[in-house]
C-alpha positions as CSV (number, residue, x, y, z in Angstrom):
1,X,-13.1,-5.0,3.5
2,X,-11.4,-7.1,6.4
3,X,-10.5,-5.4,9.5
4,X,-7.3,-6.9,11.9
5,X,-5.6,-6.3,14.7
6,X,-1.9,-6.4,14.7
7,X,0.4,-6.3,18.1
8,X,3.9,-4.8,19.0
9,X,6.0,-4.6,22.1
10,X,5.7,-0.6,23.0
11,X,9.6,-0.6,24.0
12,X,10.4,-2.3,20.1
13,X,7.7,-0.7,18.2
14,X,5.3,0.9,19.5
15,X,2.4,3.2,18.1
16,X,4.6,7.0,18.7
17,X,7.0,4.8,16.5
18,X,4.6,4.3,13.8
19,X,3.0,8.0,14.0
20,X,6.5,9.6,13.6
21,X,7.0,7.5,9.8
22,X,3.9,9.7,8.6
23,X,2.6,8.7,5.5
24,X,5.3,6.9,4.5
25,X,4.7,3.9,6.9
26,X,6.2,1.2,8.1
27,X,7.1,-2.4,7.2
28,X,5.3,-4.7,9.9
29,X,8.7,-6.5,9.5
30,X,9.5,-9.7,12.0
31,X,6.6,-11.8,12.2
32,X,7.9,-15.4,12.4
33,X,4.6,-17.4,12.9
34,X,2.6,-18.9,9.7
35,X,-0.5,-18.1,10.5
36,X,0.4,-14.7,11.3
37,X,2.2,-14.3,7.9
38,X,-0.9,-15.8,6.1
39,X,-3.5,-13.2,7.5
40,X,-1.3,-10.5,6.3
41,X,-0.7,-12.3,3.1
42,X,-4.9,-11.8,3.1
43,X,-4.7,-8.0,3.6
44,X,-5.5,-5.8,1.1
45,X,-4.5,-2.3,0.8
46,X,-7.0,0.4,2.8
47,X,-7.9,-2.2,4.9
48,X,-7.4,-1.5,8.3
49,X,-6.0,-2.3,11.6
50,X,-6.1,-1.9,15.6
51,X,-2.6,-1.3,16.5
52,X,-1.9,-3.3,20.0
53,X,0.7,-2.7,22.4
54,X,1.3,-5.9,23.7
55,X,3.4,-7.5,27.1
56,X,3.8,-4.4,29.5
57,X,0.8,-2.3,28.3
58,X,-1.9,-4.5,26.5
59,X,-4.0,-2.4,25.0
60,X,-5.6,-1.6,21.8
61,X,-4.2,2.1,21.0
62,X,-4.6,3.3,17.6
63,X,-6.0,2.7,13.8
64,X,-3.4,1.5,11.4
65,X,-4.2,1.5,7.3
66,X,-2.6,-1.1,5.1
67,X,-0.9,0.8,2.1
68,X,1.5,-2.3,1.4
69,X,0.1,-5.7,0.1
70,X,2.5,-8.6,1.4
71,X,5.8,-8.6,-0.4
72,X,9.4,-10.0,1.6
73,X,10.2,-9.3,5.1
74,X,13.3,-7.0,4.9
75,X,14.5,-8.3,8.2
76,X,15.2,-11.5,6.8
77,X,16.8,-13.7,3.6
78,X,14.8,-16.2,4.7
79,X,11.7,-16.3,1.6
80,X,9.3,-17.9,3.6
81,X,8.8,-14.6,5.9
82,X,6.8,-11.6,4.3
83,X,5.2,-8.5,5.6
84,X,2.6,-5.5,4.6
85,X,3.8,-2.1,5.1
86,X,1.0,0.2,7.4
87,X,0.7,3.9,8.4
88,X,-1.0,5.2,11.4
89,X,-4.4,7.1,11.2
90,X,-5.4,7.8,14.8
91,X,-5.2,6.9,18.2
92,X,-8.0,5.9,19.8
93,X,-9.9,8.1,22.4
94,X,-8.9,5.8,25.4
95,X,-6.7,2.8,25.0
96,X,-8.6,-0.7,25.4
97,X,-7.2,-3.0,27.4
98,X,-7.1,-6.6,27.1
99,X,-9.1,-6.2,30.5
100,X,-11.5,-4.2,29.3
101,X,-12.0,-6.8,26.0
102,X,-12.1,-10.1,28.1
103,X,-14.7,-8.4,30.5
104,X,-17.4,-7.6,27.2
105,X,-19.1,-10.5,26.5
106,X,-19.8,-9.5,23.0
107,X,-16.0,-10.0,22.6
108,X,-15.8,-13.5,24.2
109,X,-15.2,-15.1,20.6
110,X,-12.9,-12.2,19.6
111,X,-9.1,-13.4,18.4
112,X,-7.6,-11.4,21.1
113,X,-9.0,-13.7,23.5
114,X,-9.3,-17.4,22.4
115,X,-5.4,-16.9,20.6
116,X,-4.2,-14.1,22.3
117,X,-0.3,-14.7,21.7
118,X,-1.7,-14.4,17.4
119,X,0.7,-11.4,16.8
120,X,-1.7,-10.7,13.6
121,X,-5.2,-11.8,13.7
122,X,-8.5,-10.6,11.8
123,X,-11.4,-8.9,13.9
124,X,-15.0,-8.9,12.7
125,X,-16.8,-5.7,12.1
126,X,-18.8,-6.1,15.0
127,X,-15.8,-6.7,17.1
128,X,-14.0,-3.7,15.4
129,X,-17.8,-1.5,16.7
130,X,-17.8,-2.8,20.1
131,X,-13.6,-1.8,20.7
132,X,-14.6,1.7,19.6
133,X,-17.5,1.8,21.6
134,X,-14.8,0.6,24.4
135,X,-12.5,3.4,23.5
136,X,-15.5,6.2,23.5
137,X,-15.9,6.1,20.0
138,X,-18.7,5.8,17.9
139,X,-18.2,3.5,14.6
């Protein structure tokens, strides 16, 4: 199963947003980079996926589940643009700041930090340990 990280301006969409749709979800509508739309064209439903606030805040703040595979951005007639629809499961203890992953050297080859303006990027499993370790967590 492939874990990701997807990012969101708090003041557009941000994680309260996402919590308050319950299971019901949300498209992750708007993504206008290709290589964006191709990881979530690789997602898989029950997959999941670090919800990041990104600009003002930058932090890692919640688990997100994929219960949509990709299908057509709703935001757009444009067929080249699709999207997954996700659902929040949890916050995380403590948020985890960009900071916080650029300062672990076991994330040094993370995503987050080699692309971080990727608005939709994978994370490997021992990336997705060491942010919950960050966050006071245990895998």
């Amino acid at each position: 199963m492939a874990l990701w990280l997807m990012k969101s301006e708090p003041d557009v969409f941000g994680w309260d947003g996402l919590v308050a749709r319950g299971e019901a979800g949300e498209e992750w509508d708007g993504v206008r980079n290709y290589q964006a739309r191709n990881n979530m064209r690789a997602m898989r439903i029950g997959e999941r996926a670090f919800f990041y606030h990104s600009r003002s805040e930058k932090a890692i703040v919640g688990i997100m589940e994929i219960i949509a595979e990709a299908h057509p951005d709703s935001t757009t007639d444009d067929p080249r643009w699709e999207c997954v629809d996700v659902r929040a499961l949890r916050a995380l203890g403590r948020p985890v700041t960009l900071d916080m992953v650029k300062a672990e050297p076991r994330l040094r080859d993370m995503v987050l930090v080699r692309n971080s303006r990727l608005s939709v990027q994978p994370v490997t499993e021992q990336e997705w340990r060491v942010v919950l370790e960050l966050a006071g967590e245990s895998p």
